[in-house]
N, C-alpha and C positions, 0 to 999 in steps of 0.2 A: 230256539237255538241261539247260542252266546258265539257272539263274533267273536274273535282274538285280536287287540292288538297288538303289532308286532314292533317291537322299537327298533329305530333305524339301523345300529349294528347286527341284528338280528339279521334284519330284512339283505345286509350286504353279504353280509356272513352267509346267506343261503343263496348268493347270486355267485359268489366268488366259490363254492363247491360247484356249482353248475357248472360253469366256467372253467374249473380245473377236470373235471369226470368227460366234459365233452369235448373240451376244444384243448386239450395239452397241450401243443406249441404255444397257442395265443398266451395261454395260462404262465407259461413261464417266458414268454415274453415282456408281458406287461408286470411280469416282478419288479421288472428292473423299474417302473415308474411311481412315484409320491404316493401313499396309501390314500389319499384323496381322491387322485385319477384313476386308480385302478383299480377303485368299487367302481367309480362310476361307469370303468367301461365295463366293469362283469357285470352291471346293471342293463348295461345297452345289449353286452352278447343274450344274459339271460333273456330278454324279452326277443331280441331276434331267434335264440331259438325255438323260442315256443312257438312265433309264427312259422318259423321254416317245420318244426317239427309237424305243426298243423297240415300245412301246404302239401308235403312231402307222406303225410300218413296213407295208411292204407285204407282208410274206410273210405266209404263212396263218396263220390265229387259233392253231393248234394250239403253231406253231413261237415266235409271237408270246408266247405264255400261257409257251412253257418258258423263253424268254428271259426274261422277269421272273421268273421264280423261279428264273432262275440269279443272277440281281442282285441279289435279295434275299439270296440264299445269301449272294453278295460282300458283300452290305452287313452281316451277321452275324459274316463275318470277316474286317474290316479289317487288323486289325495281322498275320495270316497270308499279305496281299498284300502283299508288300512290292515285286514287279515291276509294278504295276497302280499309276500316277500318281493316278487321283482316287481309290485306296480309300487309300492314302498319306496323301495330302492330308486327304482327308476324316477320317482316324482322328486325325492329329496337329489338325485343329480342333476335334473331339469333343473330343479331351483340355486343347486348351488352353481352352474356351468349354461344355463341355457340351451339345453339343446332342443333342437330343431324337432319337434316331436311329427311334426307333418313330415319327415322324412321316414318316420316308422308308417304312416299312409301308406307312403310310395312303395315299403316294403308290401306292405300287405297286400295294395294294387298287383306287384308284379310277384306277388304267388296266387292272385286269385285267378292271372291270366296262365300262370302254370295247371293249376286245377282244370279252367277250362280250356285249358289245349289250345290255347289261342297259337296261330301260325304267323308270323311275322311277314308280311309285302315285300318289306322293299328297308333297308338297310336304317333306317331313318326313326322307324318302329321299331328294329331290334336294338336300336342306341336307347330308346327311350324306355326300355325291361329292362336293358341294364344298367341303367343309370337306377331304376326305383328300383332292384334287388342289390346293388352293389355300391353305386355314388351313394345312396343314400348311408350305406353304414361308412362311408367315408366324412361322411358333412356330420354325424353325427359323431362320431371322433376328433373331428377336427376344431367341434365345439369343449370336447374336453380337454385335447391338447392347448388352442388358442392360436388365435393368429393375428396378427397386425393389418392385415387385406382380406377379410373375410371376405367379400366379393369372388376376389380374386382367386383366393383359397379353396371356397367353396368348388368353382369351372374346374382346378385343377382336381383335385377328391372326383369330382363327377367323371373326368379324365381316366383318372387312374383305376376309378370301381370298371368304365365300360371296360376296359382295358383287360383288366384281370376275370372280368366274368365271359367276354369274348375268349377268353384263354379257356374258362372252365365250360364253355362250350366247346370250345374243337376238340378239347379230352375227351368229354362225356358226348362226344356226337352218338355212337350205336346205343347206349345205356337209357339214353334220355328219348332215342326213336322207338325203344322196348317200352319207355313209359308215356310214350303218347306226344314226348315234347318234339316239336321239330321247331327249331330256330334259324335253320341254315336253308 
C-alpha cells in the first residue's frame, strides 16, 4: 500500500471544509481573521471534532474508549502522518503558533470520562471536565490569537471554557441524563 502525501494547503484546505460543513457559525466567524490563523484554527476544530465525534459516537464504550486512544496516539505523531489532512495541518499550526498539544490530552481525558460515565463528587471535579473539554480549546486558541501574559491568559481561557461548558450543562441537563452523563 502507497501512503499519500498531502501538501500543507491541501491538508488546510480539508480542515477549513470540515470546519465550514460542521460548525457554520465558528466558520464564518473566524472569516474575518488572517488566512494564517484561521487554517490553524479549522486545524484545531478539525482535530477536536474527530475526538468529540469519537466520544459522542454510537458504538459501544469499549470500541468508543479504543478510538480515542488511537487519536491520541495520532495526536502524539503528527509529523509521521503525513497521509491524515488534519494531523498535517494540525503539526504545521503547532510549528507555526505553538500550540499547547497536551491541551488536546485534556480533550481526550475529558471524553473518555464522558464514555465512561464518570459522576462528578463535588464541584471541584466538575471544574476540572470542564476545564479539559472546554479551557482546553480556549488555551489552544489563545495560542493562535497570541498574548502578552500567557500565564495570565491562559487562567482566564480555562475561566471562560468552565464557564460556557457549565452553561452547556444546564441546557443539556435531561439529554445528557438520556445518555448516561450526569454532571449535576
Amino acid at each position: 500500500m502507497t501512503q499519500v502525501q498531502l501538501t500543507v494547503d491541501a491538508a488546510y484546505d480539508y480542515c477549513e471544509r470540515v470546519t465550514g460543513e460542521q460548525a457554520k457559525n465558528f466558520s464564518y466567524g473566524i472569516r474575518l481573521l488572517p488566512p494564517v490563523k484561521r487554517r490553524a484554527l479549522s486545524a484545531v476544530y478539525a482535530f477536536a471534532r474527530l475526538v468529540d465525534d469519537i466520544g459522542d459516537g454510537d458504538a459501544p464504550a469499549a470500541e468508543r474508549l479504543a478510538g480515542l486512544n488511537e487519536v491520541r496516539e495520532r495526536l502524539h505523531n503528527l509529523a509521521d502522518r503525513e497521509d491524515d489532512p488534519v494531523a498535517v495541518a494540525l503539526n504545521d499550526a503547532t510549528l507555526r503558533f505553538g500550540l499547547p498539544l497536551a491541551a488536546f490530552d485534556e480533550l481526550i481525558d475529558g471524553c473518555q470520562a464522558d464514555v465512561l460515565g464518570t459522576v462528578y463528587e463535588n464541584f471541584e471535579d466538575l471544574r476540572h471536565y470542564c476545564r479539559c473539554v472546554a479551557g482546553s480549546i480556549g488555551r489552544l486558541s489563545l495560542a493562535v490569537f497570541g498574548s502578552p501574559d500567557q500565564a495570565r491568559d491562559s487562567q482566564l481561557a480555562d475561566a471562560l471554557g468552565v464557564a460556557l461548558q457549565l452553561t452547556n450543562i444546564l441546557r443539556d441537563v435531561l439529554e445528557d441524563r438520556r445518555n448516561g452523563r450526569i454532571y449535576l
